[in-house]
Backbone as JSON, one array per atom type, in Angstrom:
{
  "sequence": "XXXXXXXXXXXXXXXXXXXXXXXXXXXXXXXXXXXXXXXXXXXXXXXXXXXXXXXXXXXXXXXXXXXXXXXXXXXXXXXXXXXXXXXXXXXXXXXXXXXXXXXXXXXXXXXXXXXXXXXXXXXXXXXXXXXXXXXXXXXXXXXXXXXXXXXXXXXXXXXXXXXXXXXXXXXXXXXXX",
  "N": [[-8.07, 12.01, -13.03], [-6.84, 9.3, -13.11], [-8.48, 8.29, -10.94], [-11.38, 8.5, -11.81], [-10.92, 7.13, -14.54], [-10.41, 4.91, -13.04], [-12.34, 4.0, -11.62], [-14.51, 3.74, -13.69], [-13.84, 1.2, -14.81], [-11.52, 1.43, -16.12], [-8.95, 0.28, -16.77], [-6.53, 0.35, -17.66], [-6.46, 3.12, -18.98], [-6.22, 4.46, -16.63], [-3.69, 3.59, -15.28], [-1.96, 4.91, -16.94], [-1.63, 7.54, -15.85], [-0.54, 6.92, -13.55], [2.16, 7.39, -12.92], [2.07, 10.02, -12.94], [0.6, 10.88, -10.77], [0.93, 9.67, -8.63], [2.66, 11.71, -7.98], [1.75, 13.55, -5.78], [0.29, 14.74, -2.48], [-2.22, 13.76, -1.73], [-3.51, 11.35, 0.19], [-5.74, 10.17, -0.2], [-5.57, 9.97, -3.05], [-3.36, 8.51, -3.28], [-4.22, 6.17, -2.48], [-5.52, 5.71, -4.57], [-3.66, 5.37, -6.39], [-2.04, 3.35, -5.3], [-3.99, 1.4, -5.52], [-4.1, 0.92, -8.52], [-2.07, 0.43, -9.3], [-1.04, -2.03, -7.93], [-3.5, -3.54, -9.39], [-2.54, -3.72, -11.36], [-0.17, -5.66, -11.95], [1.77, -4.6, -10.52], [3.4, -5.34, -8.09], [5.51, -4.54, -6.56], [6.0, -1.91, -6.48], [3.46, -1.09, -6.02], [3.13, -1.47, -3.06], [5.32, 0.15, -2.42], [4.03, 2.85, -2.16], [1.72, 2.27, -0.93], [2.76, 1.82, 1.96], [4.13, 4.37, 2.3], [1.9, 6.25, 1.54], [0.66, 5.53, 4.05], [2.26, 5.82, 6.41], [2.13, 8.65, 6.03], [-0.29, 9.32, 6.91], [-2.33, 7.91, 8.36], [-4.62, 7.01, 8.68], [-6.28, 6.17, 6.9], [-5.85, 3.4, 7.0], [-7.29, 0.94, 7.54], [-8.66, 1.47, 5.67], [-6.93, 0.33, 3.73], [-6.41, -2.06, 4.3], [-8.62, -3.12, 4.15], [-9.14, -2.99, 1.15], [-6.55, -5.03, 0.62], [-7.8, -7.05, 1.37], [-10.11, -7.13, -0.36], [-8.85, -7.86, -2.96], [-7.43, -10.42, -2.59], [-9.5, -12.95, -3.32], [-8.56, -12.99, -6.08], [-6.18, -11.98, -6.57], [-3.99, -13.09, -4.99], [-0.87, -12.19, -4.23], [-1.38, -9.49, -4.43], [-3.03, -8.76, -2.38], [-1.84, -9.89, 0.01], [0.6, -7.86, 0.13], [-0.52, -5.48, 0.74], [-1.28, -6.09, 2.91], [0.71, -6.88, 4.02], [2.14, -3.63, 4.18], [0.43, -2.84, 5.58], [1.17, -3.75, 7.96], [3.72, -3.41, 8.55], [3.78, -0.94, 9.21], [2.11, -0.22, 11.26], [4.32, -2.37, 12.76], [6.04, 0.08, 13.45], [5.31, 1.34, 15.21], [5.15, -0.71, 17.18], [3.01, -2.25, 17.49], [1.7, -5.1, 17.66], [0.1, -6.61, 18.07], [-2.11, -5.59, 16.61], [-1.32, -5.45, 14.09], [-1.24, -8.18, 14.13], [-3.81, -9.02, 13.85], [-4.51, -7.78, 11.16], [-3.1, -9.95, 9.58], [-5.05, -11.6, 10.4], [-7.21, -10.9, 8.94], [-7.09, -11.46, 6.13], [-6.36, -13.84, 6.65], [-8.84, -15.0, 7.0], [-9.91, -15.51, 4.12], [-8.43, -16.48, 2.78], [-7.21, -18.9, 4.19], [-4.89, -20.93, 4.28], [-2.9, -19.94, 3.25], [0.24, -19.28, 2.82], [2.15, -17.5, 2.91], [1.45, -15.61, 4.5], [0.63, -16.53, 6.66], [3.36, -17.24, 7.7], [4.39, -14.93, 7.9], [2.33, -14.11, 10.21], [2.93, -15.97, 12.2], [5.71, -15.36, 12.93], [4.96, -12.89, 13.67], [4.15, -13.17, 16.11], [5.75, -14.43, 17.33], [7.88, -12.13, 17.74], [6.18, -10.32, 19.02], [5.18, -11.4, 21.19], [3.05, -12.92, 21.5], [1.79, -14.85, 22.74], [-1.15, -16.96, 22.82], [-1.88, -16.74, 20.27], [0.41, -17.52, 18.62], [0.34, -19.94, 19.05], [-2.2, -20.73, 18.06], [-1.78, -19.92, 15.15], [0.59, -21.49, 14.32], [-0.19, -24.13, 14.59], [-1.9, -23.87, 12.43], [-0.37, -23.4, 10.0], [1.01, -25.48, 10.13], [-0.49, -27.32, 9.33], [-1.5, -25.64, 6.57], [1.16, -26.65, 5.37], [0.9, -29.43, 5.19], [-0.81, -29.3, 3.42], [-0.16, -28.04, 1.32], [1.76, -30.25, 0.94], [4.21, -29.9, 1.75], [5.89, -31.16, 4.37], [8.51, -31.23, 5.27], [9.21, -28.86, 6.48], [6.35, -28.34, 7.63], [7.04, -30.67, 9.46], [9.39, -28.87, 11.25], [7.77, -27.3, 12.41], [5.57, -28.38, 13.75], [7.23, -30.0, 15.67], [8.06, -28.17, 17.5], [5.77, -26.93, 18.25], [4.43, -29.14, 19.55], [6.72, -29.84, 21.35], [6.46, -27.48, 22.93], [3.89, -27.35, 24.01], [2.89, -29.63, 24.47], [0.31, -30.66, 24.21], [-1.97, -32.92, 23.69], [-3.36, -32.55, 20.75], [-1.44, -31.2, 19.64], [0.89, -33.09, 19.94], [-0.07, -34.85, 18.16], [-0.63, -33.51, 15.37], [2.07, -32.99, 15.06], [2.77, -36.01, 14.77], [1.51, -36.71, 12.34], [2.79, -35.0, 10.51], [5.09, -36.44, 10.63]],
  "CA": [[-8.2, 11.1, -14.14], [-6.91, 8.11, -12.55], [-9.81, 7.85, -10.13], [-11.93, 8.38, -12.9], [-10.58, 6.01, -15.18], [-10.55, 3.15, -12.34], [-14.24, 3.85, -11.41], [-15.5, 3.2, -14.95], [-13.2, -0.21, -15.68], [-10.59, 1.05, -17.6], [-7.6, 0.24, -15.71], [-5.15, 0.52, -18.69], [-6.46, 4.56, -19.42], [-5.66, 4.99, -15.35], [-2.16, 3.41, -15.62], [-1.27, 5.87, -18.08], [-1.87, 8.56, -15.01], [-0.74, 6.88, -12.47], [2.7, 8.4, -12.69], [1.85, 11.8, -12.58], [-0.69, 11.22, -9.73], [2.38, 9.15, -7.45], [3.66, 12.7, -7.15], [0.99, 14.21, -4.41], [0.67, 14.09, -1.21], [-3.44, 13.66, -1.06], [-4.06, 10.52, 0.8], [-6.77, 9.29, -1.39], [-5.76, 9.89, -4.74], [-1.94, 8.02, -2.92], [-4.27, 4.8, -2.17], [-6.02, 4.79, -6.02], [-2.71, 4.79, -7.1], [-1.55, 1.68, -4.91], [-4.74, 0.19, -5.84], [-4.11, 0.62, -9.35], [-0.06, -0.23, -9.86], [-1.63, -3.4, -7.9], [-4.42, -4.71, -10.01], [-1.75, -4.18, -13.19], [0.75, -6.7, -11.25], [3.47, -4.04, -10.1], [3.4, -5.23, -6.23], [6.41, -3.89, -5.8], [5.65, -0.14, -6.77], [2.15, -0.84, -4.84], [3.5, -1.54, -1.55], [5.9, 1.25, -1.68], [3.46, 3.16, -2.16], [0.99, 1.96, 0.18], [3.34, 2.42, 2.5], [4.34, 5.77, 2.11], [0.03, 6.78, 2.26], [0.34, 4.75, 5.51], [3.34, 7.04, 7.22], [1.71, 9.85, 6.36], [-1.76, 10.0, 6.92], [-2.45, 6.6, 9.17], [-6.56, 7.33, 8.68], [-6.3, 5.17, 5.54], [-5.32, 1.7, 7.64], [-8.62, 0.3, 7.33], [-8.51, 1.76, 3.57], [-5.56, -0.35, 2.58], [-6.86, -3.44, 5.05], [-10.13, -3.5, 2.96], [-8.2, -3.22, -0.31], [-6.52, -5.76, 0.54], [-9.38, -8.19, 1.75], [-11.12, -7.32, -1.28], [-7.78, -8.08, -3.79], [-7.08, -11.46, -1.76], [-9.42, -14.21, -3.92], [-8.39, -13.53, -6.89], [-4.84, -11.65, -6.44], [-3.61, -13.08, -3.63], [-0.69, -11.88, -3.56], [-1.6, -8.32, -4.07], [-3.85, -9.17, -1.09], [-0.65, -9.79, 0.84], [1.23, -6.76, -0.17], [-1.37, -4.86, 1.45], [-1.36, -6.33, 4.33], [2.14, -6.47, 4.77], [2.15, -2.49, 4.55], [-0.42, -2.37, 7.15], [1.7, -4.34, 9.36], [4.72, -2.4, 8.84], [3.37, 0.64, 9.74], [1.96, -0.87, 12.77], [5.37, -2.79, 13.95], [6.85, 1.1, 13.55], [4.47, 1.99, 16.92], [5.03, -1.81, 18.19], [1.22, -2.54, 17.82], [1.82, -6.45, 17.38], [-1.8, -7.09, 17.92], [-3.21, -4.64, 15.66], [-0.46, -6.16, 12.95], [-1.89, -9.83, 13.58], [-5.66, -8.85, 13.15], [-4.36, -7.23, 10.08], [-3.28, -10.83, 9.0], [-6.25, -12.94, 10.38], [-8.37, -10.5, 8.25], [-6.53, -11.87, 4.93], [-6.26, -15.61, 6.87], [-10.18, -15.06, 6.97], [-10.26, -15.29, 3.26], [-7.29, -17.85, 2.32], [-6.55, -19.77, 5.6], [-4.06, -21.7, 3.43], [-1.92, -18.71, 2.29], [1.82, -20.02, 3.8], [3.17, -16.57, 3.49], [0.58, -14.8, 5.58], [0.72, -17.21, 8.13], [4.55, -17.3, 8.51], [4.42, -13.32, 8.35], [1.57, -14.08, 11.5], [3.85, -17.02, 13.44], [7.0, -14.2, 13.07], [4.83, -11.42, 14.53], [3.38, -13.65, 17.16], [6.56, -14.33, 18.43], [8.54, -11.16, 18.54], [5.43, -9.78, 19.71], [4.84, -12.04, 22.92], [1.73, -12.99, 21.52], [1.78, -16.69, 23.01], [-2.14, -17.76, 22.59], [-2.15, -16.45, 18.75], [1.47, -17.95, 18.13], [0.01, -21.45, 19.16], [-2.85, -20.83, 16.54], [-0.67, -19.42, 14.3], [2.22, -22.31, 14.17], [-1.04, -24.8, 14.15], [-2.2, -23.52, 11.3], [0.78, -23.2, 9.6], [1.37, -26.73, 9.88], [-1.82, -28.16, 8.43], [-1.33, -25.44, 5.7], [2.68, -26.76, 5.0], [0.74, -30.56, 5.1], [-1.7, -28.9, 3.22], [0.75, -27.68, 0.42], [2.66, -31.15, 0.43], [5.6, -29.77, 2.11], [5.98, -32.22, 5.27], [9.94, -31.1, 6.05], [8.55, -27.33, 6.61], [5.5, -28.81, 8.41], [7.61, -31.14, 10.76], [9.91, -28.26, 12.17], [6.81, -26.47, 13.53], [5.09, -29.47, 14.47], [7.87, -30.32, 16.78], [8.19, -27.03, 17.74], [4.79, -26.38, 18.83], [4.44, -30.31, 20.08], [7.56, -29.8, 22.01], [6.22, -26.44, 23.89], [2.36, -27.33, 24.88], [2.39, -30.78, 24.99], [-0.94, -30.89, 23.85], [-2.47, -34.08, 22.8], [-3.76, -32.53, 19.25], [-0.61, -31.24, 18.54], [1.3, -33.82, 19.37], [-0.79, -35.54, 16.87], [-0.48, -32.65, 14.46], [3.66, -33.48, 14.61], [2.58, -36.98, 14.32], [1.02, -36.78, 10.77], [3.8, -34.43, 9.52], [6.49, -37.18, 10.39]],
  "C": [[-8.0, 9.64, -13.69], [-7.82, 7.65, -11.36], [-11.06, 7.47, -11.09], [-12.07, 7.12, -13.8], [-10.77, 4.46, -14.58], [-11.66, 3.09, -12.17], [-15.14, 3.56, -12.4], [-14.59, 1.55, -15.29], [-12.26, -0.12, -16.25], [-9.13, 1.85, -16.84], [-6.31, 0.42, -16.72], [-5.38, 2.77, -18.92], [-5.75, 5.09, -17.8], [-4.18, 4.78, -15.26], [-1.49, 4.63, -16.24], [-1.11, 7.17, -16.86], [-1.05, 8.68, -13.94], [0.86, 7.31, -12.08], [3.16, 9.5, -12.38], [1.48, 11.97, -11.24], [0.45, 10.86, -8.14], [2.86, 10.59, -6.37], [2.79, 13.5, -5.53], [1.25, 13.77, -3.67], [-1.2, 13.89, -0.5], [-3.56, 11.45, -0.91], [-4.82, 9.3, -0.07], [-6.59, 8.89, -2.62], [-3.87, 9.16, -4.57], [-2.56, 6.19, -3.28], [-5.16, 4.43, -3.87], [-4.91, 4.17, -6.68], [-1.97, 3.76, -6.78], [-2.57, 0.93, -5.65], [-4.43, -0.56, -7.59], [-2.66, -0.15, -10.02], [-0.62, -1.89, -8.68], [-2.62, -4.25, -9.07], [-3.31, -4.75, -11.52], [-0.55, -5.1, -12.67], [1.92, -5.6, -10.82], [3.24, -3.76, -8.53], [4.22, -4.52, -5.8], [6.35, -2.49, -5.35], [4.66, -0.09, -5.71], [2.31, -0.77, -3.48], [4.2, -0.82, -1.58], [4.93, 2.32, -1.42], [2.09, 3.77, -1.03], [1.5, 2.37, 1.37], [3.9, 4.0, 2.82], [3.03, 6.5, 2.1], [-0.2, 6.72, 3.75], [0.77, 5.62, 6.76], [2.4, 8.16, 6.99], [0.45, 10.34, 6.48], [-2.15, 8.41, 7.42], [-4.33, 6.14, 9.22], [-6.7, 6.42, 7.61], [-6.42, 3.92, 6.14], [-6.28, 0.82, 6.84], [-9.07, 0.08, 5.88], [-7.83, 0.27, 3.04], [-5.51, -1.91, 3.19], [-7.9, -4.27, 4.05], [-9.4, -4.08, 1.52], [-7.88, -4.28, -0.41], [-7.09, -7.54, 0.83], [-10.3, -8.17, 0.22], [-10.35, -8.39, -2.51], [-7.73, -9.72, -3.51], [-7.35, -12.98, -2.68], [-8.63, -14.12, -5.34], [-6.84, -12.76, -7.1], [-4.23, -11.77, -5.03], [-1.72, -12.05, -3.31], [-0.51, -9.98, -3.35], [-1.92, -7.91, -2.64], [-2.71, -8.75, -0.18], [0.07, -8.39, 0.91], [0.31, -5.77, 0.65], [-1.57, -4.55, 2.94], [-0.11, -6.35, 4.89], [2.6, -4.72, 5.2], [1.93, -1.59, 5.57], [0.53, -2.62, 8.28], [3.0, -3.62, 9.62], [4.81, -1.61, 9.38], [3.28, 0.57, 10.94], [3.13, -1.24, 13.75], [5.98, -1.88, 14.12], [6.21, 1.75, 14.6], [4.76, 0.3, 17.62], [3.91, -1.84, 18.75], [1.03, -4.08, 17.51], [0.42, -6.52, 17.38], [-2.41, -6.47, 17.08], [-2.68, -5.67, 13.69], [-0.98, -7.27, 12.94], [-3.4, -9.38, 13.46], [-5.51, -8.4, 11.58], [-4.45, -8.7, 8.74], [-4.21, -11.57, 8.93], [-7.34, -12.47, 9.15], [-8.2, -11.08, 6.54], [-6.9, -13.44, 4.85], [-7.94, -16.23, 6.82], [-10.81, -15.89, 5.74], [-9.61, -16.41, 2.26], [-6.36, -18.26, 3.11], [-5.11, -20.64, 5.27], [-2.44, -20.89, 2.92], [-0.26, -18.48, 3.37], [2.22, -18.81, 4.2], [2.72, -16.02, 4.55], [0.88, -15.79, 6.48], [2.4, -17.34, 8.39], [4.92, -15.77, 8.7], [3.97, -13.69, 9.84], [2.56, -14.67, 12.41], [4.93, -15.95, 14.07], [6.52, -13.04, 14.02], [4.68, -11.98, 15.59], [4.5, -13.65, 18.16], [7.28, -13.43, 18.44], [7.75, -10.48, 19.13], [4.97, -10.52, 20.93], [3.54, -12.23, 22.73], [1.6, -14.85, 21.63], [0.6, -17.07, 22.54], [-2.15, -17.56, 20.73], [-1.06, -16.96, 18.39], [0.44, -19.62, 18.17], [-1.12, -22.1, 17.8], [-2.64, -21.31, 15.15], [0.07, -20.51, 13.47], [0.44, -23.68, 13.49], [-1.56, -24.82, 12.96], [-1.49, -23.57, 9.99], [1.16, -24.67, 9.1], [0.41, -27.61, 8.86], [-1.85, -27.51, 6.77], [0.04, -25.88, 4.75], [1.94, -28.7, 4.56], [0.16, -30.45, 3.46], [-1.09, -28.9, 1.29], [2.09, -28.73, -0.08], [4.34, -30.7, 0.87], [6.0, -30.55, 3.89], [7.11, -31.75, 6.16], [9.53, -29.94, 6.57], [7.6, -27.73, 7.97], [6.52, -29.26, 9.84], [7.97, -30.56, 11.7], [8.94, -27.63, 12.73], [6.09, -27.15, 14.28], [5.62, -29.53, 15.93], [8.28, -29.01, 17.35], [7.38, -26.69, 19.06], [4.27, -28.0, 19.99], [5.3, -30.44, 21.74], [6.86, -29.03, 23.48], [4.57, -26.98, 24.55], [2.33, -28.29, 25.23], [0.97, -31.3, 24.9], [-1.39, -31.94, 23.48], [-2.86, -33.91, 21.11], [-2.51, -32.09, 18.78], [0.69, -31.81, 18.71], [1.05, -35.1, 18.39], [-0.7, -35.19, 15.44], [1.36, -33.2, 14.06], [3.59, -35.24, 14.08], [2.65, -37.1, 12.67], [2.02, -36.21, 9.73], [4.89, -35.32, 9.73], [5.85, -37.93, 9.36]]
}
């Protein structure tokens, strides 16, 4: 019923289901019911959720990647929630790289989106991912300029200014002082 219900539009008759449906353990009918306790705003429920599809049946990834690529313009942060799941799952094998493609695929969509990118900066560096941290922090900064937050901006500026020495981004720290 709650597959049903979401495939014709009528996301309030699936809700009503999506209780019951929580309780299985099929895979598919795990990720309608993230999709759907998402599009009614209950991120929280959705990402446990998501999570818990993710652990046990890992064939979904891509499922719950999409999902959230699709979710992204106009619920961002469903979007997120999504992708944070993915990445969880991932840092529980210590797949850092698989976890930041997870984000760029979101950053694809809303380059701007602070949390995703300080999720990305965080993985970059406990994951030893130096060329994608440098990105990462870059990005980060222009989005913190971006968003009118300058004090935020600065510390990565000088951060990332400090470590490469780069001409653009000590230009980039420039603009945020």
């Amino acid at each position: 019923l709650v597959r049903d219900f979401l495939a014709r539009g009528h996301l309030t008759a699936a809700h009503q289901y999506v209780a019951q449906a929580s309780q299985t353990t099929q895979p598919d009918l795990l990720l309608t019911v993230g999709e759907v306790r998402l599009l009614t705003g209950e991120i929280e429920e959705a990402r446990e959720i998501l999570t818990r599809v993710l652990a046990r049946a890992p064939h979904v990834l891509n499922d719950v990647i999409e999902l959230g690529v699709q979710l992204t313009d106009r619920m961002p942060e469903a979007g997120l929630a999504c992708i944070e799941a993915v990445a969880s799952i991932l840092l529980l094998k210590a797949d850092f790289a698989a976890a930041a493609q997870a984000y760029e695929r979101l950053l694809a969509i809303q380059p701007s989106n602070l949390s995703a990118l300080m999720c990305l900066v965080e993985l970059c560096i406990e994951g030893g991912l130096e060329g994608d941290l440098v990105s990462a922090q870059s990005r980060l900064v222009d989005a913190y300029l971006e968003h009118d937050r300058p004090l935020e901006a600065r510390a990565v500026a000088e951060d990332l200014a400090t470590r490469t020495q780069e001409p653009e981004h000590i230009d980039r720290f420039r603009r945020a002082l």
